[in-house]
MIFITI-792722 format. One record per residue: x, y, z of N, C-alpha, C in turn; residue in one letter. Coordinates in pm, whole numbers, plus 50000, padded with zeros to 5 digits. Layout:
// MIFITI-792722
[rec [X Y Z] [X Y Z] [X Y Z] a],
...
***
This chain:
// MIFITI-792722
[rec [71326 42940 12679] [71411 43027 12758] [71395 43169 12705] x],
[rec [71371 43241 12766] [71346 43414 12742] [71502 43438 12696] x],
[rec [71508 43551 12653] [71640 43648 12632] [71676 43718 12737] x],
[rec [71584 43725 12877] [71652 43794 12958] [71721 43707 13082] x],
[rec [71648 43517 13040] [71685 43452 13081] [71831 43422 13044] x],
[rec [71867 43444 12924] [71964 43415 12819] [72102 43476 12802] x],
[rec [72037 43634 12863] [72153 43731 12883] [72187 43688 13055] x],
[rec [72100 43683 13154] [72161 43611 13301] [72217 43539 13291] x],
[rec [72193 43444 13230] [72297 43300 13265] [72446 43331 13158] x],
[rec [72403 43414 13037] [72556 43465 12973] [72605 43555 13074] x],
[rec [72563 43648 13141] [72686 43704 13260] [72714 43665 13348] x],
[rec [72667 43545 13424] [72662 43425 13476] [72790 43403 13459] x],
[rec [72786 43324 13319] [72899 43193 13299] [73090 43365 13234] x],
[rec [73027 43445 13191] [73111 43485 13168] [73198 43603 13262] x],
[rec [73107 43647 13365] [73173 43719 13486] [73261 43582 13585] x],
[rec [73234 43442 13588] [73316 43380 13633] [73401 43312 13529] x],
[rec [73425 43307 13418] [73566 43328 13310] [73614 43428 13394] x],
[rec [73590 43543 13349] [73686 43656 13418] [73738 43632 13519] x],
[rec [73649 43563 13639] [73732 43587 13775] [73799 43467 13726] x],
[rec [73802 43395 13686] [73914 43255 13714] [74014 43273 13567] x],
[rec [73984 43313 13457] [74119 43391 13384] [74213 43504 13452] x],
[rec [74126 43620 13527] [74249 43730 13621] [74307 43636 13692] x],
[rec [74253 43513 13804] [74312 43492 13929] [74449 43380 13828] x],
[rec [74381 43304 13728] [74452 43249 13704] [74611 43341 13609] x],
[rec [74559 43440 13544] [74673 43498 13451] [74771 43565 13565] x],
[rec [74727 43592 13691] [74771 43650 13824] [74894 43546 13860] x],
[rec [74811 43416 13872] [74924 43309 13937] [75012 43237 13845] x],
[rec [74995 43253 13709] [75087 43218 13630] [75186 43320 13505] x],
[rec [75103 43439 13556] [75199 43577 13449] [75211 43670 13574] x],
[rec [75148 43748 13638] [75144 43867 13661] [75253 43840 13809] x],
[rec [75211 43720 13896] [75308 43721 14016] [75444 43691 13960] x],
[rec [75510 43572 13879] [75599 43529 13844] [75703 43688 13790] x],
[rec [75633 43729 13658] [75670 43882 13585] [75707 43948 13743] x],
[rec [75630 43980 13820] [75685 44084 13927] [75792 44027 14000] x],
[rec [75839 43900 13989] [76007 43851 14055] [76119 43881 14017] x],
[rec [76099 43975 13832] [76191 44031 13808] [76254 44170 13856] x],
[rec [76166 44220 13910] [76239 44332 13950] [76352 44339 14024] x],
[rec [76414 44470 14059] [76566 44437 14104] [76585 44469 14216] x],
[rec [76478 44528 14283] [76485 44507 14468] [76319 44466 14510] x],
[rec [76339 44434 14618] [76222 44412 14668] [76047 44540 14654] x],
[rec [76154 44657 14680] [76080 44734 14626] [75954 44748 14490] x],
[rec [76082 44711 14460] [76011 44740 14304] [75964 44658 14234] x],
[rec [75990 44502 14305] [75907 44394 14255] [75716 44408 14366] x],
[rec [75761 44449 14467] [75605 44516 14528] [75515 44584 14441] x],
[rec [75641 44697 14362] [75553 44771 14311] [75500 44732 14220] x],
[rec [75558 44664 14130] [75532 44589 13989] [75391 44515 13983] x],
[rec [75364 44414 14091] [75279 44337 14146] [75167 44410 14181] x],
[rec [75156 44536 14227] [75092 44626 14347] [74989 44740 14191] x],
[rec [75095 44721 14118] [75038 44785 14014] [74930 44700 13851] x],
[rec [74992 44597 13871] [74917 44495 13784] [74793 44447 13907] x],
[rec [74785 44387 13997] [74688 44420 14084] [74606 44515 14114] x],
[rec [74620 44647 14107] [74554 44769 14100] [74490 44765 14008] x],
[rec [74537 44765 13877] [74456 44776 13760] [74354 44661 13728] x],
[rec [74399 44554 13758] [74317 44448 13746] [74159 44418 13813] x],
[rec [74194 44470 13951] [74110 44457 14106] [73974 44494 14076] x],
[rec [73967 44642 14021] [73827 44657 13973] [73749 44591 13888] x],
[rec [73814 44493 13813] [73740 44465 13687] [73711 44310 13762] x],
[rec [73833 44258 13846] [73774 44147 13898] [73685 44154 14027] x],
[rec [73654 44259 14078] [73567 44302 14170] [73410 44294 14077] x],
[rec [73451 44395 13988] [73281 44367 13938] [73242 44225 13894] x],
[rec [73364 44179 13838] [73265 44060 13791] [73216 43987 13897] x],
[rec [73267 43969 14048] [73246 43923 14091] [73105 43958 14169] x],
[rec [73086 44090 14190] [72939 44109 14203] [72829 44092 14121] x],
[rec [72883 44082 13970] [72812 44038 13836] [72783 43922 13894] x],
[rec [72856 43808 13943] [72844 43661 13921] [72736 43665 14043] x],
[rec [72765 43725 14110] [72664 43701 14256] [72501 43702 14266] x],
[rec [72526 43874 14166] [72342 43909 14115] [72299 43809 14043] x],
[rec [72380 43742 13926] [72297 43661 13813] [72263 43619 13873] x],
[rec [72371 43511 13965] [72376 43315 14033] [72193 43339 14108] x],
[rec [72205 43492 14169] [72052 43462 14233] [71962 43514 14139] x],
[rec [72007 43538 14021] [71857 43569 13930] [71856 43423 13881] x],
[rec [71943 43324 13831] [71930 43199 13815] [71855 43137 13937] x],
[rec [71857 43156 14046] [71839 43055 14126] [71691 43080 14137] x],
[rec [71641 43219 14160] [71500 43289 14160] [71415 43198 14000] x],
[rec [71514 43168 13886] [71427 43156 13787] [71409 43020 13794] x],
[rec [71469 42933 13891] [71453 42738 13870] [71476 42725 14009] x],
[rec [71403 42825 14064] [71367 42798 14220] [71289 42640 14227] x],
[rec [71149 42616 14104] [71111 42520 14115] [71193 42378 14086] x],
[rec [71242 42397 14006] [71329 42275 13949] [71458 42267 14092] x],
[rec [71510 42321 14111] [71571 42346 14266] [71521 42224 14342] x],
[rec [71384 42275 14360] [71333 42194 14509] [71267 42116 14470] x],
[rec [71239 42085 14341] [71167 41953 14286] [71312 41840 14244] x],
[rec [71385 41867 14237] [71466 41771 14156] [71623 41754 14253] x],
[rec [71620 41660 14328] [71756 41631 14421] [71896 41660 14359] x],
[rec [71940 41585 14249] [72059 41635 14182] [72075 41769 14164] x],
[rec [71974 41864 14110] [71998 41994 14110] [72042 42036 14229] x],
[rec [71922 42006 14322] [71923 42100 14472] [72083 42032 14524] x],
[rec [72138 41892 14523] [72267 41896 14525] [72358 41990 14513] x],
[rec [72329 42009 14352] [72443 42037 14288] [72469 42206 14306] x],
[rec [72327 42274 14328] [72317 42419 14370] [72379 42423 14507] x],
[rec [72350 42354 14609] [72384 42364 14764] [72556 42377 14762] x],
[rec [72630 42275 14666] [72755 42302 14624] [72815 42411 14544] x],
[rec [72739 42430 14471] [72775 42602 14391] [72760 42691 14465] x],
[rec [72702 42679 14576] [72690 42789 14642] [72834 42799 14782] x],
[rec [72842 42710 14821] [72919 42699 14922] [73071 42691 14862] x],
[rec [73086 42642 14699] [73179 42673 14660] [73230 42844 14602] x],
[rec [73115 42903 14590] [73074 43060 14563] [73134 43090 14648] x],
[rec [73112 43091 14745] [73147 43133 14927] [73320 43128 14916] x],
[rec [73319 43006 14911] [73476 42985 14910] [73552 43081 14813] x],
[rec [73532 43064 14708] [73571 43171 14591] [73626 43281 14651] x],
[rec [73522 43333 14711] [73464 43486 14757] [73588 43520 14863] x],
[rec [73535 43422 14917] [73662 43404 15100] [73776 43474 15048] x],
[rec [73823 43319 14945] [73999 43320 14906] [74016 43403 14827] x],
[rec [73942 43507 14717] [73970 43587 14659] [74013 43711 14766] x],
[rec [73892 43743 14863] [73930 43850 14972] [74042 43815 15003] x],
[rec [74066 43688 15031] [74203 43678 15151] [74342 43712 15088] x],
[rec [74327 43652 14955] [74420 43698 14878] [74501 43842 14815] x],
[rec [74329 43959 14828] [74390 44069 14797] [74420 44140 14921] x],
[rec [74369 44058 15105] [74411 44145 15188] [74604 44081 15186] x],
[rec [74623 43923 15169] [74744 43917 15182] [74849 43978 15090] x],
[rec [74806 44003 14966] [74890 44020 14884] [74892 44238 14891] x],
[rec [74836 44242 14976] [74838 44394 14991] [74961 44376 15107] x],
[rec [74902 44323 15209] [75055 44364 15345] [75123 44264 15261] x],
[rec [75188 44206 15195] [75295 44146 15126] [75344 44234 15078] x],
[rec [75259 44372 15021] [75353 44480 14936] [75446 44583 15031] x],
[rec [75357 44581 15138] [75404 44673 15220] [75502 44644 15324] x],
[rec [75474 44474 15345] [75566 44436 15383] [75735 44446 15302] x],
[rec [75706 44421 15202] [75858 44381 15097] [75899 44545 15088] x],
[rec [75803 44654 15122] [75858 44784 15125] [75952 44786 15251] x],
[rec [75900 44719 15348] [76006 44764 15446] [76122 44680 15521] x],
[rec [76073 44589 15386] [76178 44443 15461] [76333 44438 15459] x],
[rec [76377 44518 15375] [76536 44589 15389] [76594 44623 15503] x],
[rec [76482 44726 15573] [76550 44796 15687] [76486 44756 15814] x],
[rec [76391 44629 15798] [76335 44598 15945] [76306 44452 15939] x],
[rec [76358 44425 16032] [76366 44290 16035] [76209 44219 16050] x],
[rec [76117 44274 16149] [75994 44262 16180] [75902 44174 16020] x],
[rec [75956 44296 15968] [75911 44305 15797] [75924 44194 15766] x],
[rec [76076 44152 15769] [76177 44083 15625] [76052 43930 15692] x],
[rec [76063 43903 15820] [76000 43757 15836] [75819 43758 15809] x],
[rec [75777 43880 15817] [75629 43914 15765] [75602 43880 15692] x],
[rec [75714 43933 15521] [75697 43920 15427] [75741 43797 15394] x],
[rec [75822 43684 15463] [75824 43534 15416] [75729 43478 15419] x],
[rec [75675 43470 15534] [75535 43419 15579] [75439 43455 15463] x],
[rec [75404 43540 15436] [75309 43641 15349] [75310 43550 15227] x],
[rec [75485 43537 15182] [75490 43531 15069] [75458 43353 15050] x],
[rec [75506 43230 15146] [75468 43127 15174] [75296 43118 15151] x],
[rec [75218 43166 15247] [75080 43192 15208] [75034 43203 15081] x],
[rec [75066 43344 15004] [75049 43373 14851] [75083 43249 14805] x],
[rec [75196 43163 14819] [75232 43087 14706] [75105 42985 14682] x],
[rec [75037 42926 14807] [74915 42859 14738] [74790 42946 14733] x],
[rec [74789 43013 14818] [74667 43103 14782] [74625 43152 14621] x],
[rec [74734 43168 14581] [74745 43256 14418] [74629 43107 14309] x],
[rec [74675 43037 14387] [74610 42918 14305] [74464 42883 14395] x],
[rec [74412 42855 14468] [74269 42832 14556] [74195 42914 14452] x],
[rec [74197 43071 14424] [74046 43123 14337] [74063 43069 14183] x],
[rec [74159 43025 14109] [74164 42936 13996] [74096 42842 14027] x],
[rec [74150 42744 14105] [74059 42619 14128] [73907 42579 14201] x],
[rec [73898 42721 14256] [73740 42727 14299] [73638 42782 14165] x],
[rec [73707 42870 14109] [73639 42917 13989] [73626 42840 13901] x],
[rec [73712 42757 13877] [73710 42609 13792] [73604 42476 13827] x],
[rec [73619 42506 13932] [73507 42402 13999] [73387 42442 13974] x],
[rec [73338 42603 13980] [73245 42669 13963] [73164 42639 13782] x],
[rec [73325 42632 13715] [73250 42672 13517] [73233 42498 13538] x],
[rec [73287 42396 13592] [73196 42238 13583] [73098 42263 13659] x],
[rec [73055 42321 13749] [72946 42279 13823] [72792 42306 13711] x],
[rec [72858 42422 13628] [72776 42522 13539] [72765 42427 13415] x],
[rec [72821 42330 13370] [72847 42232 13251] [72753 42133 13295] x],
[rec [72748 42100 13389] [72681 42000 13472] [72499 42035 13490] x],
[rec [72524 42099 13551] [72356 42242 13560] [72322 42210 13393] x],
[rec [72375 42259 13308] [72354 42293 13168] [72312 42187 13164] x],
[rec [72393 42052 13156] [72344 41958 13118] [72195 41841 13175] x],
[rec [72169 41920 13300] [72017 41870 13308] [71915 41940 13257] x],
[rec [71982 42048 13210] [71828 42095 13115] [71840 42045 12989] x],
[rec [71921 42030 12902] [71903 41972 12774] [71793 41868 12725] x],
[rec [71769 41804 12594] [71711 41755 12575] [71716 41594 12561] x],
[rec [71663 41506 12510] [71670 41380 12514] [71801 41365 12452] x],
[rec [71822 41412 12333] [71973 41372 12251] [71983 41492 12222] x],
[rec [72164 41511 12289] [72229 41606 12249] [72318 41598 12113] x],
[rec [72363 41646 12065] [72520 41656 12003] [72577 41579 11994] x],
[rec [72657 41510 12097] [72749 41447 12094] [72691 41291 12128] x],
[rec [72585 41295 12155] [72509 41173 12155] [72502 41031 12035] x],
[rec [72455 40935 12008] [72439 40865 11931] [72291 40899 11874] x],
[rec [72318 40910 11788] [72104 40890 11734] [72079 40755 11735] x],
[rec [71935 40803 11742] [71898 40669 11804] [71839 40565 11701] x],
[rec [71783 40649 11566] [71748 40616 11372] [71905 40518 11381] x],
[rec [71975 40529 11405] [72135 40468 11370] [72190 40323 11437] x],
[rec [72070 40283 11520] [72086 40175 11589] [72115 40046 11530] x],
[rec [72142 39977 11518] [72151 39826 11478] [72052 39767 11509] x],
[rec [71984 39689 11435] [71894 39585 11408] [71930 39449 11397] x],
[rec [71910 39325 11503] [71916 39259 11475] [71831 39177 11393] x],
***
């Protein structure tokens, strides 16, 4: 394996950590933390602002993960189309990629009119039922790019593990056998 093979597949596996640590620290710190605030307002804002700061960094990685996945795919194009389990298991990384991608968008377009909604849900009724709906949605949405991104770092454990060698690690040696 080259080093430039070595550094792809490390921004690979570690631009999707990122996206599935933000989405996940999102659905279990950052949305929950913004319920404290003391009007609707200001729990928008709270949310609107840990989201802001976050967005870019999970934006790039996510174009990080996109360039590698096809410098990986360009570098075992052959192994791809020679070997069925792979080409499986790629046809699924990819369509689970997709998904990722989807529910991450969908999430920062809902959780944007959710802010703007809860801005005006005091004085307009239109709003107040916008922002239930909105907020019903978010509640599983917040979780879909955790569990697609998760699906994503096994699919990548899995991959890993058809290139390895005859005996790994955690294997038995084979000098250690019993003799009858």
């Amino acid at each position: 394996m080259t080093a430039y093979s070595t550094i792809v597949r490390a921004t690979h596996v570690l631009t999707n950590a990122a996206w599935f640590g933000g989405s996940l620290a999102g659905a279990v710190a950052l949305n929950p933390a913004s319920r404290k605030g003391d009007d609707a307002r200001e729990r928008a804002q709270i949310a609107d602002e840990g989201w802001r700061r976050w967005g870019p960094v999970q934006g790039g990685a996510i174009g990080l993960h996109l360039l590698s996945g096809i410098a990986i795919l360009a570098d075992n194009r052959r192994r791809v189309v020679g070997h069925r389990p792979t080409a499986a298991a790629v046809i699924l990384k990819t369509a689970l990629t997709g998904t990722a991608v989807m529910v991450s968008a969908e999430a920062y377009r809902s959780g944007a009119e959710l802010g703007e909604a809860l801005e005006r849900a005091e004085t307009d009724l239109a709003a107040r039922d916008k922002a239930r709906t909105l907020t019903r949605r978010m509640g599983w949405l917040q979780w879909a790019t955790p569990m697609a991104t998760a699906g994503l770092l096994v699919l990548d454990a899995y991959l890993g593990e058809q290139q390895r060698g005859v005996a790994g690690l955690l294997d038995p040696p084979s000098s250690f056998k019993r003799r009858s």
